[in-house]
C-alpha positions in Angstrom: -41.1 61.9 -26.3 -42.5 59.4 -28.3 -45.7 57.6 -27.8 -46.2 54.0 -26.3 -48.5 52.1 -28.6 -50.1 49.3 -28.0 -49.3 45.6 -29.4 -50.3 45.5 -32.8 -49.8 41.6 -33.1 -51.5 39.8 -30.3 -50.6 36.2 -29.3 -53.9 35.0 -29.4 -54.4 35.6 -33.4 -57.0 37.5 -35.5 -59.9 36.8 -32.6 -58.0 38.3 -29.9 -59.1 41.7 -28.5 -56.5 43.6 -30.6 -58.0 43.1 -33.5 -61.0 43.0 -32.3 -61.2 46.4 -31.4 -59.6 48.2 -33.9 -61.4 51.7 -33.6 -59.8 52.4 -30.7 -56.4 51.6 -32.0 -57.1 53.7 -35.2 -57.9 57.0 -32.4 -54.7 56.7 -31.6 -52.6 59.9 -33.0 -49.9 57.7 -34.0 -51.5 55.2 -35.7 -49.8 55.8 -39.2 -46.3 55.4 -37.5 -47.6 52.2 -36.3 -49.2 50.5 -39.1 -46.0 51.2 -41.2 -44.5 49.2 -38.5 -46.7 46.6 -38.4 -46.4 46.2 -42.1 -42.5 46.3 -41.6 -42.8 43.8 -39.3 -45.4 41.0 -41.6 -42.3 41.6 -44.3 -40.0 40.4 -41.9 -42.2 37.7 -40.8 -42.5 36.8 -44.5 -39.3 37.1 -45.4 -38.1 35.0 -42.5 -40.6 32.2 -43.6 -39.5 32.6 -47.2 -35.5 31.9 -45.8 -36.4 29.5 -43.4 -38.2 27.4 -46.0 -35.1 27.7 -48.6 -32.7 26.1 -45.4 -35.4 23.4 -45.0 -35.1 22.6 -49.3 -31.1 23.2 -48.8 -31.3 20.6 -45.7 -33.3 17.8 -47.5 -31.2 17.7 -50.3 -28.3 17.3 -48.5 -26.7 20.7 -49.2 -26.6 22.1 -46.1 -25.7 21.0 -42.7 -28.2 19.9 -40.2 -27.1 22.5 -37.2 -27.9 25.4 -39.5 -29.1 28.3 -36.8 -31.7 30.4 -38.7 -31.1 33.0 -35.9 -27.9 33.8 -37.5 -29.5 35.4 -40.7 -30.8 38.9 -40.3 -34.2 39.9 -41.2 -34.0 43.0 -42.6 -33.4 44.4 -46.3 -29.8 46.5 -46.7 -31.4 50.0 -47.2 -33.1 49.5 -44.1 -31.2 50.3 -40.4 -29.0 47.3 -39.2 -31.4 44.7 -37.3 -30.0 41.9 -36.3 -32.9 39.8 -35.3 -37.2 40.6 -35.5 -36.8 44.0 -32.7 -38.8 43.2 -29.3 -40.8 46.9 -28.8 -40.5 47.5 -25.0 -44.1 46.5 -24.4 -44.1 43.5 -26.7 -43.4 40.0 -25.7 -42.5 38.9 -22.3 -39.5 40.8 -21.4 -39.9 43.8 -19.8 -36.5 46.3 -19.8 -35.0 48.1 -17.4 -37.4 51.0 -18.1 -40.3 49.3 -18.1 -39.4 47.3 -14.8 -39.0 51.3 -13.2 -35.4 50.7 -12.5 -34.4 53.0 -14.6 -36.3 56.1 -16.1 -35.6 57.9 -19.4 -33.7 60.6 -18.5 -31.3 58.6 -16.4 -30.9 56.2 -19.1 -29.9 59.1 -21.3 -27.4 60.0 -19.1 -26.1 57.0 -18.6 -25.8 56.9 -23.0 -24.2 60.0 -22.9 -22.3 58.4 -20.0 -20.9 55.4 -22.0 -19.9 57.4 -24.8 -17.5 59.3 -23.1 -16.2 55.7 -21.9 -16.4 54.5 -25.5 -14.3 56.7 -27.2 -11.3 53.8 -27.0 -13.4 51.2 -27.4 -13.9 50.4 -31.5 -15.9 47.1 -31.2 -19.4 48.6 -30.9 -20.4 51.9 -32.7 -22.8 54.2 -30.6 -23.6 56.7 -33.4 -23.4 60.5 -32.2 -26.9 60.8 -33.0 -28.2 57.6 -31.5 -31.1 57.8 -29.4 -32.3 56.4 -26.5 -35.4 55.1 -27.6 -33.5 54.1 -30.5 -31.1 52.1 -28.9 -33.4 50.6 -26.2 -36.0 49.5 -29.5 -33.4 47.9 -31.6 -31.1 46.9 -29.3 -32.3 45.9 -25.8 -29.3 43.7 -24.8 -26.7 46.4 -25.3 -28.6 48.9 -23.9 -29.1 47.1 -20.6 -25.1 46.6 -21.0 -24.2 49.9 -21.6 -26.3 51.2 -19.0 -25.2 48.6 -16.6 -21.4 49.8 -17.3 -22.3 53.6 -17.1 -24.0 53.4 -13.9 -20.4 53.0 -12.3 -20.5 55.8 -10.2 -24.1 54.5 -8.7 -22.9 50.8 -7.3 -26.9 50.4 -5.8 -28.5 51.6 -9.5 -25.6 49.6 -10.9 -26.0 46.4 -9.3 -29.7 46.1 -9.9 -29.3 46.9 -13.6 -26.4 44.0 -13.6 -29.4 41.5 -12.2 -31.5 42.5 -14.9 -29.0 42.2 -17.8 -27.7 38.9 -16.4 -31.7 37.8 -15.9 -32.2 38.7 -19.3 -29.6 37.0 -21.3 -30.4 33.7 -19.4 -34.1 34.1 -20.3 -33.1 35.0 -23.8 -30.4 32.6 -24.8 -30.5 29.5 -22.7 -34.4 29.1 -22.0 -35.9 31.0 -25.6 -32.7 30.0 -27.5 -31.9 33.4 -29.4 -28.9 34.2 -31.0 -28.3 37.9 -32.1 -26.0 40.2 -33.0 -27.3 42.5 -30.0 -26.5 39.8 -27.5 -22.9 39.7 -28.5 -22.5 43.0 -29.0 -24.2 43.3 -25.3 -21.4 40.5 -24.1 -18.8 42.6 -25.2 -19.7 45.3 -23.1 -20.2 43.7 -20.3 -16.7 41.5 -20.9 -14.9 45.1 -21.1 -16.4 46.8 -18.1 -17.2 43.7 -15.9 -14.6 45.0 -13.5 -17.2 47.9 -12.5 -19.8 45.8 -12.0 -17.9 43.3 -9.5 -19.2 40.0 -11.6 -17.8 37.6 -13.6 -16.8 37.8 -16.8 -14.4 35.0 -18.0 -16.3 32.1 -18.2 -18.8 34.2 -20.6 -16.1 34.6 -23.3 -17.0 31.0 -24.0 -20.6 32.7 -24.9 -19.2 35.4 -26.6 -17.2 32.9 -29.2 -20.9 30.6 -29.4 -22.6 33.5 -30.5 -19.5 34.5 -33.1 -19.4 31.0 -34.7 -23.1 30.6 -34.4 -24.5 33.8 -36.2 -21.2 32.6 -38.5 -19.9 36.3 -38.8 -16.4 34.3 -38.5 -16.1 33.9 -42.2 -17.4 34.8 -46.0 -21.0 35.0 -46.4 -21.4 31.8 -47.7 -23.7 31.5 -51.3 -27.0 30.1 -49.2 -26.4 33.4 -46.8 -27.0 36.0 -49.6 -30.8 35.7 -49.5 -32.9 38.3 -47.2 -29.3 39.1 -45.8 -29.0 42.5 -44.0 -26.0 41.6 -42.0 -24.6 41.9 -45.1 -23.2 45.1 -47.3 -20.8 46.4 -50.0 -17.4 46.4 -49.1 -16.9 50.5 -48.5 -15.9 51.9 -51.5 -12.0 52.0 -51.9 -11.4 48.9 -49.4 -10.0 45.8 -50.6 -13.0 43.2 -51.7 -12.3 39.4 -50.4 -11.1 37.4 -53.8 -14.4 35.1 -54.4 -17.0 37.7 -53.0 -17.6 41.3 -53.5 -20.0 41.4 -50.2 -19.2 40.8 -46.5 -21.4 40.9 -43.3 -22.6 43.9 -42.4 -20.2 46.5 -40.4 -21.7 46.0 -36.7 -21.0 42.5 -37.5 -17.2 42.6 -38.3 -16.7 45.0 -35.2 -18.1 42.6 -33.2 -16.3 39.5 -34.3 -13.6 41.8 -33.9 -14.3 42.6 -30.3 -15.1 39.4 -29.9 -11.2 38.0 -30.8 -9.7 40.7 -29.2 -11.1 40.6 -25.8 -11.4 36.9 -25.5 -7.9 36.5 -26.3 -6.9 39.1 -24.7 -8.1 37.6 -21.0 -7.2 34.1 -22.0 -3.9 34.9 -22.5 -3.4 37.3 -19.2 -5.1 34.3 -17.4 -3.2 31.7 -19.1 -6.3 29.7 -20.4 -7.0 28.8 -23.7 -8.9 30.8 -26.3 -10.9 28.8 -29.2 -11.8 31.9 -31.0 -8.2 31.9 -33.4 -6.8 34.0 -35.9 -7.8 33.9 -39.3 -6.9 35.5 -42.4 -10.6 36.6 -43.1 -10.6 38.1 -39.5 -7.6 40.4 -40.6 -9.4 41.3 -43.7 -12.5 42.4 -41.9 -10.3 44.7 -39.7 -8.5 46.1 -43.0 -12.2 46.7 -44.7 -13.3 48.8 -42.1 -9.9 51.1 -41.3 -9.5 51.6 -45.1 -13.5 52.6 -45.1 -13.0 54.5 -41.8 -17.1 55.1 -41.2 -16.1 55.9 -38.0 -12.8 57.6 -36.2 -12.0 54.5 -33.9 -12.7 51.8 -36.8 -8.6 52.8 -38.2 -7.8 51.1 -34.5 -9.0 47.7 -35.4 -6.3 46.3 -37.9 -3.5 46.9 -34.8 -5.5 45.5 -32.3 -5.8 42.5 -34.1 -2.6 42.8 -35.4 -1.7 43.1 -31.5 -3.6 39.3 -30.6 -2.5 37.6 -33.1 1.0 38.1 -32.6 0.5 37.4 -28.7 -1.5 34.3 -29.7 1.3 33.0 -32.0 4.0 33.0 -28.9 1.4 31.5 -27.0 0.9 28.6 -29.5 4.6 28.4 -30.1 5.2 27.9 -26.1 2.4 26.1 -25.1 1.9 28.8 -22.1 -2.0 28.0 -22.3 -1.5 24.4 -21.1 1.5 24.5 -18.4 5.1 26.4 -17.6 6.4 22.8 -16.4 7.9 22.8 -20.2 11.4 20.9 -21.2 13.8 23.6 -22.0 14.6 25.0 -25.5 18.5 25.3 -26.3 19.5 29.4 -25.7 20.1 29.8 -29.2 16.7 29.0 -30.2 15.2 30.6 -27.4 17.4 34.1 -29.2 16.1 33.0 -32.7 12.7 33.1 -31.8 13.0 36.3 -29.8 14.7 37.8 -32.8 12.0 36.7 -35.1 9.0 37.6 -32.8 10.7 41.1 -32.2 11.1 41.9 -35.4 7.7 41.3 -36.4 6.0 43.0 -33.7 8.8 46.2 -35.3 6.7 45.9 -38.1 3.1 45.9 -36.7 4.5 49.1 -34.9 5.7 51.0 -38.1 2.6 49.9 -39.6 0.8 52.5 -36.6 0.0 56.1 -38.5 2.2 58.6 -36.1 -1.5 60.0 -35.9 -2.5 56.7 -33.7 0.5 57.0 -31.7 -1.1 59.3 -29.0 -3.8 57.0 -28.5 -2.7 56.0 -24.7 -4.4 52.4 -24.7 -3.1 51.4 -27.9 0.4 52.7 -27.3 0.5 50.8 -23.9 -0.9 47.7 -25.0 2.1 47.4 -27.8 4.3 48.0 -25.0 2.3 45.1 -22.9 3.2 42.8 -26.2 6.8 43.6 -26.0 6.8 42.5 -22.5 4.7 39.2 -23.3 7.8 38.5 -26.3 10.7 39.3 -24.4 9.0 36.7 -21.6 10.0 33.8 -23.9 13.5 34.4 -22.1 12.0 32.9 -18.6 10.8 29.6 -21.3 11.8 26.0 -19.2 14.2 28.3 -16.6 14.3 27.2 -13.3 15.3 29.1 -10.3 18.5 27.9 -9.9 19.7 27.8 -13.3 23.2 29.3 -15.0 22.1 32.5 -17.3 23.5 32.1 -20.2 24.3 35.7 -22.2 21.9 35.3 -24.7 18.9 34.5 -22.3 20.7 37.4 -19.6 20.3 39.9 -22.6 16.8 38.7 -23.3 16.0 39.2 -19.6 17.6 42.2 -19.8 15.2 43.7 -22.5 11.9 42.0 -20.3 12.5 43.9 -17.6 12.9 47.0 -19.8 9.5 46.5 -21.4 7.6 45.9 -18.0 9.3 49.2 -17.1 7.5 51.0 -19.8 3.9 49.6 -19.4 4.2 50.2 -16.0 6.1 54.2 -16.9 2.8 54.4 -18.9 0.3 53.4 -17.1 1.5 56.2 -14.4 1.2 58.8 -17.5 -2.6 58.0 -17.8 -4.5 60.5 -16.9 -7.3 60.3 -14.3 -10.4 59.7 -17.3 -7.7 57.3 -19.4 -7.2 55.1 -15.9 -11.0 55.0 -14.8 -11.9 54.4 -18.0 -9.4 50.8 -19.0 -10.9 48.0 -19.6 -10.9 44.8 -17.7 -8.9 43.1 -20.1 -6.2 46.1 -19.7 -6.5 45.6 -15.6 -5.5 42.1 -16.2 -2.6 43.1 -18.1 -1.1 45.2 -15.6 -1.5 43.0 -13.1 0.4 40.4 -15.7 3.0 43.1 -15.9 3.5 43.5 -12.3 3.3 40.3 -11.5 6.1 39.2 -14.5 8.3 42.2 -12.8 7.9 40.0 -9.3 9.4 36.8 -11.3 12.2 38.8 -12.7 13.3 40.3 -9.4 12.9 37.0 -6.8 11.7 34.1 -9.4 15.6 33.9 -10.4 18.3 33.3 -7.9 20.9 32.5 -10.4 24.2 34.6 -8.7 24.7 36.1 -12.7 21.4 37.5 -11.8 21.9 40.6 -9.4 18.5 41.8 -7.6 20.3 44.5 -7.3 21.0 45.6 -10.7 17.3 44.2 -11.3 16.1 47.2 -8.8 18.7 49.3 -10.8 16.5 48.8 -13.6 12.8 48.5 -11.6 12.2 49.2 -8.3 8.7 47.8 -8.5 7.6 49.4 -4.8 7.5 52.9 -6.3 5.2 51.7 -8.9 2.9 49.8 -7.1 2.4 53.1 -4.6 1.8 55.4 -7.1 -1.2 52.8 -8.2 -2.1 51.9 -5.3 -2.6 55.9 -4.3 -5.0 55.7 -7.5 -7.0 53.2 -7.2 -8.4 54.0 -3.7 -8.8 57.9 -4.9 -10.9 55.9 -7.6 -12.8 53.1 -4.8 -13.1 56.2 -2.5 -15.2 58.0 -5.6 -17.6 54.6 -6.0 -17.7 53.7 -2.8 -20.6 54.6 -0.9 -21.5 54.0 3.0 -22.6 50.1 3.7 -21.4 48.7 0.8 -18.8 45.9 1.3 -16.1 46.7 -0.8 -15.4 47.3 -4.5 -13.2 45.8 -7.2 -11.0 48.9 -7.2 -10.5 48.9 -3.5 -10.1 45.3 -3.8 -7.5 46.0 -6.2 -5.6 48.2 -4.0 -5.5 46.0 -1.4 -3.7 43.0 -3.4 -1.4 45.2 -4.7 -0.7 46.0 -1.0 -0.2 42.1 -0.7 2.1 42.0 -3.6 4.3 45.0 -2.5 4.9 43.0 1.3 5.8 39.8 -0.5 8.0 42.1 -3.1 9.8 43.9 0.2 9.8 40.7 2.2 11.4 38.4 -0.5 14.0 41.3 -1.2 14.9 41.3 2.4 15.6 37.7 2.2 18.0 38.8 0.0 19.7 41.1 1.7 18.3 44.0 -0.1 16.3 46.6 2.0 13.2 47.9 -0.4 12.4 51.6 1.8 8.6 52.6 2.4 6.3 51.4 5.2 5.0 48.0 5.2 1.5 48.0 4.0 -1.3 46.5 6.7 -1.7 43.0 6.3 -5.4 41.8 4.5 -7.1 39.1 4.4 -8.4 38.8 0.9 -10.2 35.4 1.2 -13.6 34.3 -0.4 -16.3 36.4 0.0 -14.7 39.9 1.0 -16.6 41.2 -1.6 -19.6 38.9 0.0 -20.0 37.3 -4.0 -19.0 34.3 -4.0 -19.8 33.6 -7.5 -17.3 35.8 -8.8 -14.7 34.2 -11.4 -12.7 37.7 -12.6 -11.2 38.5 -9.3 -7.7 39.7 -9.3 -6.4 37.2 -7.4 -6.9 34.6 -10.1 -4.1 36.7 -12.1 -1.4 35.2 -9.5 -0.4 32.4 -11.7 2.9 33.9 -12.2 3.8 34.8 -8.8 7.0 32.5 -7.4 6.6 30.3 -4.6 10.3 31.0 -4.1 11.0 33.7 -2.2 7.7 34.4 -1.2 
């Protein structure tokens, strides 16, 4: 176990009673250890003097921008381990960690690693290293350790929502009052964006954050010439990748994962929620994703050019539809509503052949191209209104939507009991997208071309909705502990209930009799979870439902 030491650089300056009384620091058994820390740390002290003071000579003569963040730049040199930002050791400073604080102690936080690695194996946006530490993470990275830790304690909903305080406590302290800006808070962000279900808080509204911190530490483009000094976000392209044209260097590969992450996830949510992502595309964003799949330094780094691949082709039928602004659109003429399907299926064909047959047992990625394919073929609902004529071009496109929800929802019945624990928020909000898109198709259309019941023909959406239904309250019946007043997965069961009355209810106004019991009736208003601050509930993904049948 290794041994606390005492701070080596006191706020109170060479007369302070650390240096004052040095022979019983140099007692200590490890003192070596720590004096080649100390030492590591002055360098990074001077070196982050030495790059502040270059900004400050770029910013009088005018060639550089005022709002330059210093916290951007990293402190350490390449040869050393990735460091983001000057480390806080656990008994420096003023923040105490969850360790220190006695919420957690060691060898629960090493379960909880070994925990989130098991969780992690589908997640390529932040690498936990087989060999990675405890101490090692918790000393380098504090933010993401709380996160990780927070999103691992899943199965222990009193540990968990104590260690959920202290993360959220932590990152207010840290980047609203201090004003820091790291690397570990965004990779921390990202953690706690992808497992915030678990933890019954919020989420959305810190995507905004998330994209801050991106832009910010500037890991959204090219190194720029004054970033190439004292630089160790910053490495060689891995040998064999493609270098960019004007630069044979690039941030560092924790850095690209995260601005990866970071483009994914946001847009991902944004676009499930219908809200608008300011984190876009870019063609250096691509290149980052190629750079580290060609490189492959680690197994899950060859799924990062697909998922971005993924985004980006959901953002572009966003942009081209306008569905982040409102659905109260004027309609397109049906031909060009078939050209653009046409053209927006054929290029997802290509991101799919693109997908070694290696990748294609990888269940998230496999499902989440299928979620895509229902998000294209849903350009055939574009400016239609209940009551509207179905032409044959947009009844074929229908046609093919209601195929594609079939086969994320077909899929997401495959998963396996770890695969379905373990999705992500972002992927929950998908589902319910899917579900909710198959409720438009069946009762959001009364046109008499369109048949509910050669829709059930094709999806009888009560038989899906049981089966995960069933699931999630084996799942909320695993996390769910005596006294506590509900969980998001039983939460999630119970509007899925909701949906399957109003599903069987509007289908009998239709004279079409959907079998199975009627679910018990819920009330699912503000505060059943007794949070009311809560802003990723699954009731806000009930912008699609119809008012019309309902």
């Amino acid at each position: 176990m290794p041994i606390s030491c005492p701070k080596i650089l006191d706020r109170g300056g060479p007369s302070s009673a650390a240096f004052k009384n040095r022979g019983a620091y140099e007692t200590f058994t490890d003192a070596r250890t720590d004096l080649e820390r100390k030492d590591a740390h002055i360098d990074r002290l001077e070196q982050t003097l030495s790059h502040f003071t270059a900004l400050e000579n770029q910013r009088m003569g005018s060639h550089a921008p005022n709002n330059i963040n210093v916290a951007a730049y990293a402190l350490d040199s390449p040869q050393h381990p990735l460091r983001e930002t000057i480390p806080r050791y656990s008994n420096e400073g003023r923040y105490l960690d969850v360790i220190d604080q006695g919420i957690l102690d060691l060898k629960t936080a090493h379960a909880l690693l070994l925990e989130f690695k098991a969780m992690n194996q589908n997640f390529p946006y932040i690498a936990i290293h087989p060999n990675l530490s405890t101490g090692m993470l918790r000393h380098d990275s504090p933010m993401l350790f709380i996160a990780l830790c927070t999103a691992a304690a899943w199965k222990d909903r009193g540990l968990q929502i104590k260690l959920e305080r202290a993360y959220l406590e932590e990152l207010a302290g840290r980047m609203v009052v201090e004003g820091e800006q790291t690397l570990d808070m965004l990779q921390g962000l990202l953690v706690h964006l992808s497992w915030c279900h678990l933890h019954l808080k919020s989420s959305y509204r810190l995507t905004s954050l998330a994209i801050s911190l991106v832009t910010t530490l500037g890991i959204n483009r090219r190194p720029m010439p004054a970033d190439r000094q004292n630089l160790s976000v910053m490495f060689p392209f891995p040998k064999g990748a493609p270098a960019p044209s004007n630069s044979a260097k690039t941030w560092s590969p924790d850095a690209r994962r995260a601005y990866i992450g970071a483009y994914v996830i946001c847009s991902s949510y944004s676009h499930a929620l219908r809200k608008t992502s300011t984190l876009k595309y870019s063609p250096y964003l691509e290149e980052c994703a190629q750079s580290l799949s060609s490189g492959s330094r680690l197994p899950s780094d060859v799924l990062l050019i697909h998922q971005v691949r993924l985004a980006h082709h959901v953002e572009s039928i966003s942009d081209t539809f306008d569905y982040d602004f409102s659905r109260s659109l004027p309609p397109v003429p049906d031909s060009q509503l078939s050209f653009h399907v046409r053209s927006f299926s054929a290029a997802l064909t290509g991101i799919e052949s693109l997908i070694p047959s290696r990748l294609t047992t990888n269940t998230l990625l496999a499902t989440s191209l299928l979620v895509v394919s229902a998000y294209t073929h849903e350009i055939g609902l574009h400016g239609l209104h209940p009551n509207d004529t179905l032409s044959l071009p947009r009844t074929t496109i229908l046609i093919d939507c209601l195929g594609a929800v079939r086969r994320v929802l077909d899929a997401v019945v495959a998963l396996n009991d770890a695969d379905f624990r373990a999705l992500f928020g972002y992927n929950w909000a998908r589902i319910h997208y899917s579900l909710s898109l198959a409720v438009e198709l069946s009762l959001g259309i009364t046109s008499p071309s369109w048949g509910v019941e050669n829709v059930r023909g094709v999806l009888a959406l009560e038989t899906y909705v049981d089966v995960f239904v069933l699931r999630l309250e084996g799942v909320s019946a695993l996390v769910r502990k005596e006294g506590d007043q509900g969980d998001w997965f039983g939460f999630l069961a119970s509007l899925w209930k909701e949906l399957r009355r109003n599903y069987t209810e509007g289908m009998g106004r239709r004279g079409v009799v959907v079998p199975g019991e009627l679910p018990p009736v819920q009330e699912l208003g503000e505060g059943w979870l007794g949070l009311e601050d809560m802003d990723f509930m699954p009731n806000e993904w009930l912008w699609m439902v119809p008012d019309a049948g309902m």
